[in-house]
Steps between C-alpha positions, in 0.01 A plus 500: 500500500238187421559219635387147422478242735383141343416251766493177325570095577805374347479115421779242510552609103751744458412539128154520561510809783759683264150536235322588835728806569535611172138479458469727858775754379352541187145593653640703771685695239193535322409683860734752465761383756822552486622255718356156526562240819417136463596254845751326639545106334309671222748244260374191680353502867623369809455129537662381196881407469672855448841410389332259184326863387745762614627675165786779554407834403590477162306204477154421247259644774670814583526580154126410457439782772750761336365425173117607602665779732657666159194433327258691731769774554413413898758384801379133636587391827494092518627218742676243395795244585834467386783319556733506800827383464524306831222248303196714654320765303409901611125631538542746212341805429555605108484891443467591114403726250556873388893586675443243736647182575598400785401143787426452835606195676268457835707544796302400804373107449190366619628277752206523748125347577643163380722606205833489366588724178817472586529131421446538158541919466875690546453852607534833339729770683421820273307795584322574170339803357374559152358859351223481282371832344673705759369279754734273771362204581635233729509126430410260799297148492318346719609421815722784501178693625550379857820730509485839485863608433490421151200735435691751704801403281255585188439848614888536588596476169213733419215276325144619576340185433567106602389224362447198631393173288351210669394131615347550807435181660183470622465363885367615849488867476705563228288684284442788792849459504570630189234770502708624807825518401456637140386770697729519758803470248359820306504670800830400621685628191211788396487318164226381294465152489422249236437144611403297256372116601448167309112470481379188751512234252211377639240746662323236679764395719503683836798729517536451828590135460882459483604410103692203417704821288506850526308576163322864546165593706440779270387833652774707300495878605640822420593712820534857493793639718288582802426163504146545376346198259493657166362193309409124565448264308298124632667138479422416129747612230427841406647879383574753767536873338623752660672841488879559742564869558867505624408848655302351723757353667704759492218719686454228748891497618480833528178435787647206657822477452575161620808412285649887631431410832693122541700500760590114434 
C-alpha cells in the first residue's frame, strides 16, 4: 500500500491549514497513495486557545477533510480538536474516506518537560484500528510514542501498520529522542511505523532549545518492522512517499516473535 506522509506547519488559522491539507491530499493522491497522513494540531497548532477552535466531528473542518477525502477516492488521517464535555477539548485524530470513518482521541497527555495537555486536553480511552485496502492500521498521536503497549495493542487487534501524527516539541535532546523511539516502538510491536511531525516552524531555531510550545521538529519517518529507517524526510514541510507491505511484518513475527513470546 502507498503511503503519504505530509509534514507541514499548521498556523493559528484553522481555515487557512484546512486549504493546506487539502492542497497536500490532493498532491499525494496525485502520487498514487492510498492513504494520506497529515500531523497532529494539523486544524490549528499548539499555542493558540484550543477550546475557541475545537469543532466536533461533524463540524465545518472535518467535513472540509471528508469532502477532499471523497474527492481523491484516498483515506486522510488528520489531527484536530474537539470538544470535551467537562469544558476541555480531545487531541483528535479524524479517519475518512472510502469505508472508513472512524476518530482517535489521544490517550496519553503530554504532561512532561514543562507541559500540561491535560489542563486544557481530556483524554481518549479507546484502542483504535482502522483497515484501509486490506490493511490494519493503528491510530496513536504523539506522545503516545513513549508507551509501547498501545503499539503492542495495535498488533493485538491485528493491524500491521501504526501511525502516529505529531508536534514534537523541540528541546534538549528531543529530536534523537524521537529518532529512537520511532524505532524502538516498530520493534516492540513488529509493525511498520508512520510518524508523521509538524515541520519546525522555524528552521533556524536550534531544536535543542526548549519551545515556549510543542509545535513539530520535523524529521517525519517511515519505519519498516525490523525497525530499519525506510524514509526521512528534513525539518521543512515536505512529502514523504513510501510503499507498506503488511507481509513484511508478518515475516518478521514469524523471526522474532516478540509479541508470541510476552510473558508480561
Amino acid at each position: 500500500m502507498r503511503i503519504a506522509l505530509c509534514q507541514m506547519t499548521a498556523s493559528t488559522d484553522p481555515k487557512e491549514n484546512l486549504v493546506d491539507v487539502q492542497d497536500q491530499v490532493r498532491g499525494a493522491a496525485r502520487a498514487g497513495a492510498r492513504l494520506v497522513v497529515l500531523p497532529e494540531a494539523a486544524m490549528v497548532r499548539f499555542g493558540t486557545p484550543l477550546a475557541e477552535v475545537a469543532e466536533p466531528l461533524d463540524g465545518p473542518w472535518a467535513e472540509g477533510v471528508r469532502a477532499v477525502a471523497r474527492e481523491t477516492g484516498v483515506t486522510v488521517v488528520a489531527g484536530m480538536f474537539t470538544p470535551a464535555p467537562d469544558g476541555r477539548v480531545a487531541n483528535t485524530l479524524l479517519a475518512t474516506g472510502p469505508g472508513v470513518e472512524e476518530s482517535y482521541d489521544k490517550i496519553h497527555l503530554y504532561d512532561a518537560f514543562g507541559f500540561r495537555e491535560s489542563d486544557t486536553v481530556a483524554p481518549g480511552h479507546r484502542v483504535v484500528t482502522i483497515d484501509v485496502d486490506d490493511v490494519r492500521v493503528g491510530l496513536a498521536t504523539c506522545y503516545d510514542l513513549r508507551f509501547p503497549e498501545l503499539f503492542r495493542a495495535h498488533a493485538d487487534a491485528g493491524a500491521t501498520l501504526s501511525l502516529l501524527p505529531a508536534s514534537w516539541a523541540a528541546g534538549p535532546g528531543k529530536r534523537a529522542q524521537w529518532d529512537l523511539l520511532v524505532r524502538a516502538r516498530a520493534l516492540d510491536a513488529t509493525v511498520w511505523v508512520a510518524a508523521v511531525d509538524q515541520a519546525a516552524p522555524d528552521p533556524g531555531i536550534d531544536p535543542e532549545e526548549p519551545a515556549q510550545a510543542p509545535n513539530g521538529v520535523g524529521h517525519t519517518a517511515l519505519i519498516g518492522p525490523d525497525g530499519t529507517v525506510r524514509g526521512r524526510l528534513g525539518s521543512t514541510p515536505d512529502l514523504l512517499i513510501g510503499e507498506v507491505d503488511p507481509e513484511e511484518a508478518r515475516r518478521v513475527r514469524r523471526a522474532v516473535a516478540v509479541l508470541d513470546n510476552r510473558k508480561l
